[in-house]
N, C-alpha and C positions, 0 to 999 in steps of 0.2 A: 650461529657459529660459522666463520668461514671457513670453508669449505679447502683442505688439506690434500693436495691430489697424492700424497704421496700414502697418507691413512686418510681417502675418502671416510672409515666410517665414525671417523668421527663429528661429522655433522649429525649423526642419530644418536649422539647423546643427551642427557636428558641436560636441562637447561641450569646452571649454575655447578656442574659437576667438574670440582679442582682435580685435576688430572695429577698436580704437583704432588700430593700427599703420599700417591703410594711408589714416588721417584727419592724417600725420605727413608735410606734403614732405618730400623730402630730394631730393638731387642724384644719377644712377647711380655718379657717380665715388665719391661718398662713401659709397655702399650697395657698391660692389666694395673700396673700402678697410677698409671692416669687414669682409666678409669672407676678406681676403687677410691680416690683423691676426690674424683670429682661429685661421686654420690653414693655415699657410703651405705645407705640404707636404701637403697636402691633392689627389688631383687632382682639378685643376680641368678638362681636357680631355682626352679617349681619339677615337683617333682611327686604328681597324685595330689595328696592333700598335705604338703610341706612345700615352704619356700624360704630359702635362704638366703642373706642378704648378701651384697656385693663384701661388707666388712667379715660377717661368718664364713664366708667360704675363703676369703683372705686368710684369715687364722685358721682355719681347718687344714688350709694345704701349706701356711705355715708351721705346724705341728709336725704333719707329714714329711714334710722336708727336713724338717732337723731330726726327727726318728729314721730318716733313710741315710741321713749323713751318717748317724750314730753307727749305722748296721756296716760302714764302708763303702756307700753309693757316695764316688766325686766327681768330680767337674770331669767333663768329657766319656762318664761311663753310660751306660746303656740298661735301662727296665722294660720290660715286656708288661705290654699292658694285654688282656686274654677277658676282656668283659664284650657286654651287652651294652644296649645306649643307657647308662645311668648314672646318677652324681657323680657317684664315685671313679669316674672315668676322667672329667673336668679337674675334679680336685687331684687326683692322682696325676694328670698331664701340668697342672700348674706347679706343684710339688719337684715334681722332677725338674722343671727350666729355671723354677728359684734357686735349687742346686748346684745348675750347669752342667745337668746330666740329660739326655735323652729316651724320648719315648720311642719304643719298637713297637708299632703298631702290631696285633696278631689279633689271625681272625679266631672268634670263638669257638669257631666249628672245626678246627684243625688241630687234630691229634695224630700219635704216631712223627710220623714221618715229616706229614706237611706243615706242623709243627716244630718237629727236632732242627728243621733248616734252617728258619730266619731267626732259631735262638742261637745256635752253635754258630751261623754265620755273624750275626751281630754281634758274637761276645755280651750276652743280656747278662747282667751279673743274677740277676733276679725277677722275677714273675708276681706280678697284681691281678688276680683271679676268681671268678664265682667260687664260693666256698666247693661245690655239686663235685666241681671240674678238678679241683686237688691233685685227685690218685689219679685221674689219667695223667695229668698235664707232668705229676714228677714220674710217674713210667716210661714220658715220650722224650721228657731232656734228660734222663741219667746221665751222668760225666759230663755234660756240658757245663759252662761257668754257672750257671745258674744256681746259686747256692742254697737259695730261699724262695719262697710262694707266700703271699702274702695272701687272705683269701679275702671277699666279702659278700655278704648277700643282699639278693637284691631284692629283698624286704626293707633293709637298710633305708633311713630317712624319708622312713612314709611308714604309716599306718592305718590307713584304708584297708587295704592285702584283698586290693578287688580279684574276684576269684576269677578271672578274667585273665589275669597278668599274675598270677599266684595261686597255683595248684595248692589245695590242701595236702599236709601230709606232714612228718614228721623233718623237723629242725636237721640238717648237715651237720656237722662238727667241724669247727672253723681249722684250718690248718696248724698243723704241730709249728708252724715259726711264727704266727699270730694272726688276728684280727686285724682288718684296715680300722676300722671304726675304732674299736677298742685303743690301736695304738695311738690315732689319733687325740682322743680323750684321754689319754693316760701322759700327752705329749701337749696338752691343750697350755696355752700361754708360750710357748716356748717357738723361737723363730731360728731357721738355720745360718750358721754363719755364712756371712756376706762372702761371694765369689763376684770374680769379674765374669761378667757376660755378651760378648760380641754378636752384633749383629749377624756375623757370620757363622755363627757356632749353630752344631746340628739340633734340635727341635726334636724331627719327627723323624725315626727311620723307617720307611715304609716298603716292603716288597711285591714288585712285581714282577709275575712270569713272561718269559721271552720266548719266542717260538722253538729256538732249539736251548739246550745248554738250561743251568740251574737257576731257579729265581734270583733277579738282581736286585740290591737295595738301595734305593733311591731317596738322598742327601737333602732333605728339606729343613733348610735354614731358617733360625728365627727369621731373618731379611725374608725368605720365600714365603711364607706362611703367612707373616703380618701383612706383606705384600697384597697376598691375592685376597685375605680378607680384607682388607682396608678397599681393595681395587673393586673387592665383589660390593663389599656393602656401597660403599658410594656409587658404584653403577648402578643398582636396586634402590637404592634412596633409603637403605634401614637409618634411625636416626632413635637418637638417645629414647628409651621406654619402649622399643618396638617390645615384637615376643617371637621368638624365634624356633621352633620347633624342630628338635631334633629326631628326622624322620629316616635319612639318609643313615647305615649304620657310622657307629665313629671309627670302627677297623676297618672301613674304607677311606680313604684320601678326601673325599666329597664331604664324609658326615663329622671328619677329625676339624676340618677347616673352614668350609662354609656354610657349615653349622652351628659347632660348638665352637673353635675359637672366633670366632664370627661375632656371635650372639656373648662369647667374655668378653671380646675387647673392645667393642662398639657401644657397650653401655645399655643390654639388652635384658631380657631375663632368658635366659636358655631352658626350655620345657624338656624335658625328659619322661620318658611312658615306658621304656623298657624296649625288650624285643617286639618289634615291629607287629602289632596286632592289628587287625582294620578296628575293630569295634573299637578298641583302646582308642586309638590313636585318633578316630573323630570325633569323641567324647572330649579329648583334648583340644580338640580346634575351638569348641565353644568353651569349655571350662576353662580357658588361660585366656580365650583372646587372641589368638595365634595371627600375626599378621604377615609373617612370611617364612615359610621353608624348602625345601630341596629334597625331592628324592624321586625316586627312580619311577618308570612309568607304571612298574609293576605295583608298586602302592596307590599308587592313582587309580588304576586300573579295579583293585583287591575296595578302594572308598566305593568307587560307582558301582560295586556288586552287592555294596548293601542296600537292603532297602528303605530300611530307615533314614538313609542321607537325604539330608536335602541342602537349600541353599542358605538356611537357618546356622546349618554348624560351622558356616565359610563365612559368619555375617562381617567378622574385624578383619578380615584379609587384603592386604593391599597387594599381593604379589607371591605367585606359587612357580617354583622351577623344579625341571628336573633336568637329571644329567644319566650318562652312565649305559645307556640303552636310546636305539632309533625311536623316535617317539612317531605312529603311522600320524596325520593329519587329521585321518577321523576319530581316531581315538582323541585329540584335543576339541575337538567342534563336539562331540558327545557332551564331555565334560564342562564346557562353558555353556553349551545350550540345558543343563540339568542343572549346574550350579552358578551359574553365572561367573564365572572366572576364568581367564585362558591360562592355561597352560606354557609358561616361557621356557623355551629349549635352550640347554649351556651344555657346554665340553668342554672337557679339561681330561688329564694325564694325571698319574703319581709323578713323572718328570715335571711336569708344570703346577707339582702342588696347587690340583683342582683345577677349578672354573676359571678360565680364559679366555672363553669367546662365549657370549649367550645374546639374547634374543635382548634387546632393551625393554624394560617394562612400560607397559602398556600401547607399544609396538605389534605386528602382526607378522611373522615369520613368514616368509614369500616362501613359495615353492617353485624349485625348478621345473617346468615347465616338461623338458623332455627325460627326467624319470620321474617325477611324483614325489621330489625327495625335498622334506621338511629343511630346511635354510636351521644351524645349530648357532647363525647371530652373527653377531662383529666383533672383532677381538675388545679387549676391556682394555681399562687406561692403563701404559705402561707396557703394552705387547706389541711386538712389532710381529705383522704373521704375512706372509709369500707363500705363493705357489709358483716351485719349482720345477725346470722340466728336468732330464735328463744330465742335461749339461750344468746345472747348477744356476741357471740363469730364469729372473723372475719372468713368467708367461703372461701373455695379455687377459685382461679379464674374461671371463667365458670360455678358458681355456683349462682342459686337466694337467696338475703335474700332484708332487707330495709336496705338506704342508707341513712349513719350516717357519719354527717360533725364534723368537729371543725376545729377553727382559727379565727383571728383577724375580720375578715369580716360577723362572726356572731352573733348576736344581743344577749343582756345579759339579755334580755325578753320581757312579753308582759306588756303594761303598766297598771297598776292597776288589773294586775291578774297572782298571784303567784300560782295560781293550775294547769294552763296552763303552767305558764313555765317549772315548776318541771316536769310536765308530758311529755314538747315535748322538754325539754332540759338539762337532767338531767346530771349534772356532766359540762353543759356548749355544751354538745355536742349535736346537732341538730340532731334529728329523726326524715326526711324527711316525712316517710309516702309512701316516692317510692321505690316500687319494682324494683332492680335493677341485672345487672351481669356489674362485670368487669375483662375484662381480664387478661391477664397477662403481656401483656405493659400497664395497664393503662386505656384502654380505657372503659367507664361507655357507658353501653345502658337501658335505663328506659325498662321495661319491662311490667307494671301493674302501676294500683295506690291504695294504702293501703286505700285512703280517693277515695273517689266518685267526688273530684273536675272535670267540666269540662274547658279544656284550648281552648277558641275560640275567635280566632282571635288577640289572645294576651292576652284577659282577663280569669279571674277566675271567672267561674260561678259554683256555689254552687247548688245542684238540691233541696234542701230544700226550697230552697228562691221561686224557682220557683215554684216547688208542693203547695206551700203555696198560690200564686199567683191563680191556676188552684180551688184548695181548695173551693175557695170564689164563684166559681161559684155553682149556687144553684143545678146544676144538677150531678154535679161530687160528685163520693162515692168516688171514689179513685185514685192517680195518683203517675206516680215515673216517676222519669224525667233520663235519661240518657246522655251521649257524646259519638258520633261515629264519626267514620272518617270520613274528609271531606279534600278535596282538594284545596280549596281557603278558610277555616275557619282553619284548623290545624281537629278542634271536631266541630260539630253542638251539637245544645241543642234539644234533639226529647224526648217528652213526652208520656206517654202511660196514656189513661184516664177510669176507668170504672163508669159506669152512675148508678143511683140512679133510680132504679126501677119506669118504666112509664112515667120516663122523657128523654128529646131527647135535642141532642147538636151537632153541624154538626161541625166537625175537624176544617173549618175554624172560626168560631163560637170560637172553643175554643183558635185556636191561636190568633186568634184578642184579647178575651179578657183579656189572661197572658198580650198577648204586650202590653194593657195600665196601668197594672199595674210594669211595667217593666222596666226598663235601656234596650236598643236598643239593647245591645250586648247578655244581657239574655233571651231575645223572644225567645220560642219553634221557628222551623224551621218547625217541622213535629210537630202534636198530631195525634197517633193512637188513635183510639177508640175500645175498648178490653168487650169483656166478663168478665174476672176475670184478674187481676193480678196475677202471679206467688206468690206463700211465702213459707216461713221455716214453721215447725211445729206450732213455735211461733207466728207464725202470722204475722212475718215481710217481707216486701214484698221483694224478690232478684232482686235486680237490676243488678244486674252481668248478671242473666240469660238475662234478657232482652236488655242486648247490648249484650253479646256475639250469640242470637239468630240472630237481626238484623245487626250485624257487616257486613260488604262488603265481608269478606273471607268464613262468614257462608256461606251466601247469593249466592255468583258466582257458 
């Protein structure tokens, strides 16, 4: 390939890779109708010991569809999808875009509050849920639009009920407004009426948190979604009959798109195991065949602590990424010297619906030289990526500024807030927030982060949300939460506490009491307990200093 000084890195793509295809809107519906046209008996979803073909799950989310029309779900409304990685997650996201209505990604673990937001902010008319999760989920939306809870279980379309992935114990009772399964069978033969659907029209609405101020919802267009699956899978080389493993969750951006719609619209079979279990999940690598998947380093990490793994359950794999968490260098040289497979590093946003810049397959990620820091790839086809300095003006290579995207695969804003968009996108073009260098082939290494986000275990934790959490306890004056390195987390969440004159609070004291106010994955790890917090003049506390003091490089 000649060699493009303007996107050097596109000499490091793989050879015969049409760049044109993902410069092409089209609509999901009509990227799953190709191909459900093209190989009808195809499977399209495995799931334990059940597989269903590319045609059954057409009709199942067919059925679906015209049962959510029936209920008053139309073109342009919004459903709250509240699952685990399971079938019924796929056929519920195809259901909803056959409509021309939208999926509101929500995470499963979010009750209460961190729940009531992105339903009440989306306008969700309605909730698709574990049967389990019912009574909390309608305790947490009262008076929001949310009219109905549709539930189902995740015994559903398997009958194995590996006791592994399926506690024994007595049957739920499905939600008082129905059964998914049921409605769908009760609906089977019946297709919703035709809506027009633009490539522009919203897909996914997904929320993420912002350093200050309430989670924003961020606008992923059929165009953005097919986008970066089409851009992901032809950088990866998936190709019709692959096996896709959804390892990555799907109420993350990462496991909605370049996984699951990935593995539908590419002509794949999308594997499904449930919530993330190691033993599950590498039972599935040989039992399906798995030849490529995406997920965080913490599950790679959770494979190589078992000891039964070998390079036996990796035999069909052509190609393993993860995203979402710093992946350290030796943590991938472990894993290919035990399994023979490297490890390819990708980044991506919920504003860049997913994976945008990754590691080319069967490429070897350079490492910056002077911090040790893993290289996260070269942007994908269709992304134009700059580091900027200060002045707005692109920097030489070898040089830091923030990493500023455009193309098709980034979202045209947040939903119901035009100050956020103009500020984090102005002109269309995405201001990442990361401190980045890229070289002079191309290659991007994060270097810093402009925002305080911390990335563990795949997730984004916010240190606001937490400090807020520490806040409530009666003894704490003051608290700043930071992310440091970790090697089966990517970052830990470690908080620094200072106490309120006369009163006493014992570290595990405080970390008990964040984690019941907490999502699992944002629990402090550590709480120091401190004299004074570090601050500016101003009065603001420096949190910089306080991870750069306790970072591992201080430290050694």
């Amino acid at each position: 390939m000649t060699r493009d000084e303007s996107r050097p890195w596109r000499a490091l793509y793989r050879p015969g890779l049409d760049e044109s295809a993902v410069l092409q809107p089209t609509s999901l519906v009509e990227a799953w109708r190709r191909r459900v046209d093209a190989a009808p008996d195809r499977v399209a979803i495995a799931y334990f010991d059940t597989a269903l073909t590319a045609r059954e799950v057409d009709r199942m989310s067919d059925a679906l569809g015209a049962a959510l029309q029936d209920r008053g779900v139309g073109s342009g409304e919004h459903v709250g999808i509240h699952l685990q990685n399971v079938p019924q997650y796929a056929i519920a996201m195809l259901a909803l875009w056959k409509i021309g209505a939208a999926a509101v990604v929500l995470n499963p673990m979010y009750f209460g509050r961190e729940l009531r937001m992105p339903v009440e902010d989306s306008g969700a008319v309605g909730i698709i849920a574990t049967d389990a999760d019912v009574p909390a989920i309608r305790d947490s939306v009262a008076g929001t639009r949310a009219g109905w809870i549709l539930s189902t279980s995740e015994r559903d379309l398997q009958t194995r009920n590996d006791p592994r992935a399926f506690a024994p114990g007595q049957t739920v009772d499905a939600s008082v407004d129905g059964d998914l399964m049921t409605v769908i069978s009760e609906n089977a033969g019946r297709s919703p009426e035709p809506v027009t659907i633009s490539p522009d029209d919203l897909a996914l609405l997904t929320y993420t948190s912002g350093t200050t101020g309430p989670p924003k919802g961020a606008m992923n267009s059929h165009a953005n979604v097919a986008a970066v699956a089409r851009s992901f899978a032809d950088f990866v080389g998936v190709v019709p009959g692959d096996v896709v493993l959804a390892i990555a969750p799907l109420f993350h951006i990462t496991g909605a798109v370049i996984n699951a719609t990935l593995g539908l619209i590419e002509d794949a079979t999308l594997v499904f195991a449930g919530r993330f279990r190691p033993e599950v999940t590498l039972d599935a690598f040989s039992e399906h065949g798995v030849t490529y998947t995406i997920g965080s380093i913490t599950a790679y990490n959770a494979l190589m602590r078992l000891e039964e793994a070998g390079p036996e359950h990796f035999a069909s794999v052509k190609t393993l990424y993860s995203g979402g968490a710093p992946i350290p260098p030796s943590t991938v040289d472990r894993f290919r010297q035990r399994f023979g497979h490297y490890i390819h590093n990708g980044y991506g946003m919920t504003e860049t619906t997913s994976g945008v810049i990754a590691v080319p397959p069967g490429a070897r990620a350079p490492v910056d030289e002077s911090s040790g820091t893993l290289s996260i790839g070269v942007p994908l086809p269709g992304i134009d990526a700059q580091v900027v300095g200060l002045d707005g003006r692109t920097v030489s290579p070898g040089e830091q500024g923030e990493l500023v995207l455009s193309g098709p695969q980034i979202v045209s804003g947040y939903w119901r807030n035009e100050e956020a968009t103009r500020s984090t996108m102005p002109g269309g073009r995405l201001h990442t927030g990361d401190v980045a260098v890229m070289d002079s082939d191309g290659w991007v290494y994060l270097v810093d982060r402009l925002k305080d986000q911390i990335n563990s275990s795949g997730y984004k934790v916010w240190p606001r949300e937490v400090e807020d959490a520490l806040y409530e306890h009666d003894a704490v004056f003051e608290a700043a939460v930071v992310g440091l390195p970790d090697e089966y987390r990517g970052e830990k969440v470690v908080a620094f506490a200072s106490l309120k004159a006369g009163r006493a609070a014992t570290e595990d004291e405080l970390i008990a009491f964040a984690g019941s106010r907490l999502a699992a994955y944002k629990r402090p790890v550590e709480v120091h307990v401190v004299a004074e917090l570090p601050k500016t003049q101003t009065g603001k506390i420096r949190r910089r200093e306080l991870r750069d003091e306790h970072s591992p490089s201080r430290s050694s």
